[in-house]
C-alpha positions in Angstrom: -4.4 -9.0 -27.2 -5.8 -7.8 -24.0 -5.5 -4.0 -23.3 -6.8 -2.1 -20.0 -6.2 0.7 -18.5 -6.6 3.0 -15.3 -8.3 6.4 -15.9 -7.9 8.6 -13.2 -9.1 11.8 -12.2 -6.6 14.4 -11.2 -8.3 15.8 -8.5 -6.8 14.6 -5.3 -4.9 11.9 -4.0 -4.7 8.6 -5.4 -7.0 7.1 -2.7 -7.7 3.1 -1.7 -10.9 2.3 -4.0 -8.6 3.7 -7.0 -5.5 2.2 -6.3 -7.4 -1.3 -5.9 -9.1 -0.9 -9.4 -5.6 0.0 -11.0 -4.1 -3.0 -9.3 -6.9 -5.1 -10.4 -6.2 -3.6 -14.1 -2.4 -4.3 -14.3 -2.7 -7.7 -12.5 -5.0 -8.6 -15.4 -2.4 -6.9 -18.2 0.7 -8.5 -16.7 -1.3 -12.3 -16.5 -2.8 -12.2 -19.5 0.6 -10.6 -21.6 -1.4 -7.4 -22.6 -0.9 -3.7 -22.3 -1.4 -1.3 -19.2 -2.3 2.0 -20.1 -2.1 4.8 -17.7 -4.6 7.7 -18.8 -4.9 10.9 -17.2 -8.6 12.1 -17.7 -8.1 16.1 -16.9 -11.0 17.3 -18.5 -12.0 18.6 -15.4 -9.8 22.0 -16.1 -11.6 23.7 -12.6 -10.7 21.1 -10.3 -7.2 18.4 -11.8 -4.5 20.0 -11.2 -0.7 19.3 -11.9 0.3 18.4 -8.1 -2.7 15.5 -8.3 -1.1 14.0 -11.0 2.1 13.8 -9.6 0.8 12.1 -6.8 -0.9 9.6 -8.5 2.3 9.0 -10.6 4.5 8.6 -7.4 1.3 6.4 -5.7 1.2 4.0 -9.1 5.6 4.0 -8.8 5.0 3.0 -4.9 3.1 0.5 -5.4 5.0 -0.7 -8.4 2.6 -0.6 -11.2 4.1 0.1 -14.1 2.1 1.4 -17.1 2.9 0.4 -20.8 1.6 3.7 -22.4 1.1 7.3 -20.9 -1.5 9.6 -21.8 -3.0 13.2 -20.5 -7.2 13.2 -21.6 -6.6 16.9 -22.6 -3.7 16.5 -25.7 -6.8 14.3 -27.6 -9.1 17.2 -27.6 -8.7 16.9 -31.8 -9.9 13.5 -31.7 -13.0 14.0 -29.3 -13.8 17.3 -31.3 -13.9 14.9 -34.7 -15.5 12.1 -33.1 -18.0 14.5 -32.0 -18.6 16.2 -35.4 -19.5 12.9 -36.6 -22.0 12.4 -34.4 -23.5 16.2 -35.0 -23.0 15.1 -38.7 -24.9 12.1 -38.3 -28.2 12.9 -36.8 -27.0 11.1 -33.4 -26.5 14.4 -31.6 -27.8 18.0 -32.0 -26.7 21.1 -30.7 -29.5 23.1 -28.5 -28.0 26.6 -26.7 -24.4 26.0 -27.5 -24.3 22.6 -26.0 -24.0 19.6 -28.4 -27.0 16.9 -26.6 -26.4 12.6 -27.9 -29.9 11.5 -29.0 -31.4 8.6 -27.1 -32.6 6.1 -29.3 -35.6 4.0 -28.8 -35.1 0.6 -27.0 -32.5 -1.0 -24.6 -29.2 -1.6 -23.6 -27.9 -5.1 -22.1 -24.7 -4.1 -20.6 -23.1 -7.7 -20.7 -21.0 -7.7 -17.5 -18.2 -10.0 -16.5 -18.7 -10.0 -12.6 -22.6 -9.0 -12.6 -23.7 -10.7 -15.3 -26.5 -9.1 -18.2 -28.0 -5.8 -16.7 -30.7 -4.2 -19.2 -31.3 -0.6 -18.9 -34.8 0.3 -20.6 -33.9 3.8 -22.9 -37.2 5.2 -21.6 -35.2 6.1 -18.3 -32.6 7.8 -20.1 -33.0 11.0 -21.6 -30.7 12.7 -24.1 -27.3 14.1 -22.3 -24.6 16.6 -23.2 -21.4 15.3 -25.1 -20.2 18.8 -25.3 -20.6 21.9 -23.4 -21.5 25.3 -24.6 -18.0 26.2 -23.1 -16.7 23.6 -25.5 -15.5 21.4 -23.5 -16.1 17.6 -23.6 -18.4 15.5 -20.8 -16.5 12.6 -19.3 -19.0 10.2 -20.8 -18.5 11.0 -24.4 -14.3 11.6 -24.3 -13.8 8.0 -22.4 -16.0 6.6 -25.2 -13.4 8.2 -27.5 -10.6 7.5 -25.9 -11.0 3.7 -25.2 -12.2 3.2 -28.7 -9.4 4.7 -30.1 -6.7 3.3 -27.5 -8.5 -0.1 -28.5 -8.9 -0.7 -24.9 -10.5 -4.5 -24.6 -11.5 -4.6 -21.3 -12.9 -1.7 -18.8 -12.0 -2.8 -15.6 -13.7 -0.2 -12.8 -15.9 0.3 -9.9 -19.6 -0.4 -10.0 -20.6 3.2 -9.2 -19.5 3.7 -12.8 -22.4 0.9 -14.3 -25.1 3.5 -14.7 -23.1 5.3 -17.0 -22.1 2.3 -19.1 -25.7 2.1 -21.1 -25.1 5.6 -22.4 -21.0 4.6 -23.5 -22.3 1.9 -25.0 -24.9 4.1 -27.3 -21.9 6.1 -27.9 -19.9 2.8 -29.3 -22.6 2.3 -31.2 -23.6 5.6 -33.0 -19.7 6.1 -33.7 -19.7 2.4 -35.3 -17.2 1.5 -33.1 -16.8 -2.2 -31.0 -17.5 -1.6 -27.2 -15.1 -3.5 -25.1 -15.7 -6.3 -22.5 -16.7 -4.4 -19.3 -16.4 -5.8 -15.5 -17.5 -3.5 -12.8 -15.9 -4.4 -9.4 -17.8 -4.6 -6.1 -17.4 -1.7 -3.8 -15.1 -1.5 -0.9 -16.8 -1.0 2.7 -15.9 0.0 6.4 -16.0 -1.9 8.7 -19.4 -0.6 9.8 -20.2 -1.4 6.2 -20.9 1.6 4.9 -19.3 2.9 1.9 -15.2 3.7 2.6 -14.7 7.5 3.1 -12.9 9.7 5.1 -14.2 9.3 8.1 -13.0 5.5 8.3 -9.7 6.9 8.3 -6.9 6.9 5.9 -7.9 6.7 2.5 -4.8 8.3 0.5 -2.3 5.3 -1.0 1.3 7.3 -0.1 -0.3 8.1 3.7 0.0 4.3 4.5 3.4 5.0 3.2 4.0 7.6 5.5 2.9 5.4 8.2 5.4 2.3 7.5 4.2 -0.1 5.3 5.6 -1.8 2.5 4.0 -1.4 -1.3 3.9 -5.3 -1.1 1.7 -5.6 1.6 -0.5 -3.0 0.1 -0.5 -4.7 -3.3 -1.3 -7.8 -1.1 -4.3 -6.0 0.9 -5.3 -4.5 -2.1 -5.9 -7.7 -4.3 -7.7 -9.7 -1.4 -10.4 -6.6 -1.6 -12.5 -8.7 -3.8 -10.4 -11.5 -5.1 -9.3 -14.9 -3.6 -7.1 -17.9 -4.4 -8.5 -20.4 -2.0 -8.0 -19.4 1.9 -4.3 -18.2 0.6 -4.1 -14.8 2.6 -0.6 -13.7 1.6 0.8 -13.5 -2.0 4.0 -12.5 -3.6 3.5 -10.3 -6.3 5.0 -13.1 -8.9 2.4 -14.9 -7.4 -0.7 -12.6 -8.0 0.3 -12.1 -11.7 0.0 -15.7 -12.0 -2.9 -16.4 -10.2 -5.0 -13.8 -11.3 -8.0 -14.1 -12.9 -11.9 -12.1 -13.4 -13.7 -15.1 -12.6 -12.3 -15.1 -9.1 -13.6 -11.7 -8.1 -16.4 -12.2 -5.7 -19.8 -10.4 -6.4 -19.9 -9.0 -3.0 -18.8 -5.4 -1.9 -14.7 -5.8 -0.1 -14.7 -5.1 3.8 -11.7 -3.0 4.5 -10.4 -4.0 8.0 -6.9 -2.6 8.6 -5.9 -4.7 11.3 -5.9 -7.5 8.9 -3.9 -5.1 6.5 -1.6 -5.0 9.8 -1.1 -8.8 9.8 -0.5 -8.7 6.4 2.5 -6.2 6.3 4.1 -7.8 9.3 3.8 -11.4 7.5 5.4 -9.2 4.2 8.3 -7.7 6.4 9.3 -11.0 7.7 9.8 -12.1 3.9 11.4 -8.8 3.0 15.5 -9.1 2.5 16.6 -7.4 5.8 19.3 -5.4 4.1 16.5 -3.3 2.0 14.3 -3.4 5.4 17.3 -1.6 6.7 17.4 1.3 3.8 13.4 1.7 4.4 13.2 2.0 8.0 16.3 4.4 7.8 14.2 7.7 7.6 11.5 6.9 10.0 14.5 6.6 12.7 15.8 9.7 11.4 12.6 11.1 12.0 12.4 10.2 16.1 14.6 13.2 16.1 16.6 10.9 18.6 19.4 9.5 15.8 22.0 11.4 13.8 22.9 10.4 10.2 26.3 10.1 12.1 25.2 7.8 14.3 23.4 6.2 12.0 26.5 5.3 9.7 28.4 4.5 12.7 26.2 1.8 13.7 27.5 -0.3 10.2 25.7 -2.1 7.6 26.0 -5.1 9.1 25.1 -4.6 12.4 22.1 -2.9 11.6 21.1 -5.7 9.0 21.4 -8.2 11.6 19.2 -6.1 14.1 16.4 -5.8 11.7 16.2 -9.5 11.0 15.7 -9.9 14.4 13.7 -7.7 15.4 10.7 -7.4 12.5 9.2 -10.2 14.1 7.0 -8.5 16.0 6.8 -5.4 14.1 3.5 -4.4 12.5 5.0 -1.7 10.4 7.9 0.0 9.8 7.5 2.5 12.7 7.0 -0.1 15.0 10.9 -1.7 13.4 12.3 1.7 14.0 11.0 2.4 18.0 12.8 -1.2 18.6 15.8 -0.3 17.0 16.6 2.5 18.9 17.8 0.3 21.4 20.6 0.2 18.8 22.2 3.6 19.3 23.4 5.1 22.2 20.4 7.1 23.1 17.3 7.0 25.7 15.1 4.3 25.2 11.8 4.2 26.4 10.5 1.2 28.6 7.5 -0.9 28.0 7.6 -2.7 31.0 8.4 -1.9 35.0 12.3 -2.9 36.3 11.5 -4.2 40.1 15.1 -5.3 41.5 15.9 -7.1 44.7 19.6 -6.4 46.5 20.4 -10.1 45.3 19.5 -9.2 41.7 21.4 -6.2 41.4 24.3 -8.2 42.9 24.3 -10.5 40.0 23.6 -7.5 37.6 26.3 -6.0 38.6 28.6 -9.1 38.3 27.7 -9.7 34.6 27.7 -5.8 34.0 31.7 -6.1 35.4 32.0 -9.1 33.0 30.7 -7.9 30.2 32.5 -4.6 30.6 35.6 -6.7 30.5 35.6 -9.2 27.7 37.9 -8.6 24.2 34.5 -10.3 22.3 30.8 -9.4 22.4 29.6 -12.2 19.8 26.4 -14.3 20.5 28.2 -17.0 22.0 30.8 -14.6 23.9 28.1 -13.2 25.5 26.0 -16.8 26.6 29.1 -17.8 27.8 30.0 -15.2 29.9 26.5 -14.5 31.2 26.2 -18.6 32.4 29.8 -18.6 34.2 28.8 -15.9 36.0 25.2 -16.7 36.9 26.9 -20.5 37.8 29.5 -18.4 40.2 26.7 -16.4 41.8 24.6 -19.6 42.2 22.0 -18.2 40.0 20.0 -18.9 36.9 19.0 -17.1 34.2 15.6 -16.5 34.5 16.4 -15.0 37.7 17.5 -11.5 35.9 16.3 -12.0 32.3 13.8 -9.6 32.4 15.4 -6.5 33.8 18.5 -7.4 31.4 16.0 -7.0 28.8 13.5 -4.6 29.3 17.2 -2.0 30.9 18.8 -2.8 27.7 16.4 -3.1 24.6 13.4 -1.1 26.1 11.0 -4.2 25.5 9.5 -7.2 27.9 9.8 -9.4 24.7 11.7 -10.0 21.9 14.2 -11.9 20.0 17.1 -14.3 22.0 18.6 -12.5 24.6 21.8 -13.5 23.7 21.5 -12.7 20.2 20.0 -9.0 20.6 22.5 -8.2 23.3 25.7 -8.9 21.0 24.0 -6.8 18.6 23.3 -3.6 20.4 26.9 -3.7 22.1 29.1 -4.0 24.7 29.1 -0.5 25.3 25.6 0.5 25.2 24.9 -2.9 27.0 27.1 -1.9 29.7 25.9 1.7 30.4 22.3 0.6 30.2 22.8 -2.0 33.0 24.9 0.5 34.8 22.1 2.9 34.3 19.5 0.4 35.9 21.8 -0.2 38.9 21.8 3.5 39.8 24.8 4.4 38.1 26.9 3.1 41.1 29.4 1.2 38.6 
């Protein structure tokens, strides 16, 4: 049975090159019926710390990628102590100043790789390296040697920074008579400059992109097309990426990250979301304009703002983007994306439909079409005549869903006092 896992550094933030080679990990568990293993490698007593690791937990929970078994690199120090014995026991390792040094045997190593093919490393360009420190702690090398041997791990699934190391783990495999697993080393991720991703591309932290409105499906999304394709299929479910998967469809060339496609991507993934849970998600980023109350907020209803969301994620990018546009939803000021320009014949039949609306016992979608064309048909007018400063006064935008349709959703009293407030307040 297949078993992988994601071996993470507590160090920092769970970052985008990570959080693409977990992904890659689980989708392979999940297709192929195996095990996910989450392992913590906190060796590194100087620099992981306790608040890393909580990120990466809530980053992995995000995104949805569940593990199948938890472990913290630091409760096996037993096991990497025995395992290292043996080799200090053996002949394959020697201890020189307190440090315990693995003995580089004669020969090669053909690291047989699943994406890159063979790759032979020549042992004369390797000299013997610690396993153990004179402190007495354990090199990374030799405990994820230990570890994935005794986890059984089948398959190491990881960035192709880490294929230099992979000749000495496999001398390590070797010398503790243990099986090495299947190894695939995945292609770097770029810039868009092509350079290798970094900081100074911009966000590189998982839960910042969830700080900034997007959804963990989109992500998961963005993150699997970094180096894998189905066909020209851009936008996946994730039912659809467990099934799909596969190694052989991992490209051999580094992953451009371009965030304007990761853009499209979430805005294609919020017009598939259920609108009522777009509503719960987009709930504190409106709190956050400092503009909405939780009072107001529950006095809007459930319903109301369900209905507002479905129409207006169409042209949102993110989840900010969904809460600036429904603003126009609460009794508050809304800014304006485009300039109001009104002629006296206009604001005559402004104010007419302002009157009307102010009057009528309904405010459903058809209420308010009917009204607005008995009035523009008594005034001698049409429509198009004062769409766009009915619009842009009342939901803040030049563009946007039916006008019919968002206007019985924000309100006849709102509607009202934002027409009244475009006519001068003279009403």
């Amino acid at each position: 049975m297949v078993k992988v896992r994601f071996a993470p550094s507590p160090t920092g933030y769970l970052h985008v090159g990570g959080a693409r080679t977990a992904l890659f990990n689980w989708l392979y568990a999940r297709n192929q019926g195996g095990t996910f293993v989450l392992r913590i490698e906190d060796t590194d007593q100087e620099r992981s710390t306790q608040e890393s690791i909580d990120q990466i937990v809530e980053a992995m929970t995000w995104l949805g990628l569940d593990w199948d078994e938890y472990y913290r690199q630091t409760d096996r120090t037993d096991a990497h102590l025995e395992a290292a014995q043996s080799l200090l026991d053996s002949g394959s390792a020697y201890e020189q100043d307190g440090a315990w040094w693995f003995r580089v045997p004669p020969g090669e190593t053909v690291v047989h790789d699943l994406l890159a093919g063979d790759v032979t490393f020549n042992h004369d360009q390797i000299k013997d390296f610690v396993i153990r420190r004179s402190d007495g702690t354990f090199v990374y090398n030799f405990v994820v040697v230990v570890d994935d041997a005794d986890m059984e791990i089948t398959h190491v699934i990881r960035g192709d920074d880490h294929l230099t190391n992979t000749p000495k783990q496999i001398m390590l495999y070797r010398a503790l008579g243990r099986k090495p697993p299947k190894f695939a080393h995945l292609p770097m991720i770029l810039g868009p400059d092509r350079t290798r991703l970094s900081k100074r591309h911009g966000v590189t932290s998982v839960l910042e992109y969830r700080r900034r409105g997007f959804l963990p499906e989109a992500m998961v999304n963005f993150f699997a097309r970094l180096g894998w394709s189905h066909g020209d299929q851009e936008v996946f479910t994730r039912d659809e990426l467990v099934k799909l998967f596969s190694l052989k469809r991992i490209g051999s060339s580094a992953a451009i990250f371009d965030e304007e496609k990761l853009r499209w991507l979430n805005q294609q993934h919020m017009k598939l979301a259920d609108p009522s849970r777009l509503v719960d998600l987009v709930h504190p980023f409106i709190i956050e304009t400092g503009k909405v109350t939780e009072e107001m907020w529950s006095a809007a209803g459930d319903e109301r703002l369900t209905i507002g969301a479905e129409l207006l994620r169409h042209r949102c990018h993110t989840l900010v983007d969904l809460a600036d546009m429904m603003l126009a939803l609460f009794p508050v000021e809304i800014e304006m994306d485009a300039e109001i320009s009104l002629d006296d014949r206009q604001a005559e039949i402004i104010a007419s439909i302002s009157d009307a609306l102010s009057q009528t016992p309904s405010f459903s979608r058809d209420d308010v079409e009917r009204l607005l064309h008995d009035v523009l048909a008594a005034q001698g007018a049409k429509l198009k005549d004062v769409a766009h400063a009915i619009r842009v006064s009342v939901t803040g935008r030049a563009v946007g869903p039916g006008l019919f349709d968002i206007l019985s959703v924000i309100g006849k009293r709102i509607v009202v006092a934002r027409l009244r407030k475009l006519l001068g307040g003279t009403r």
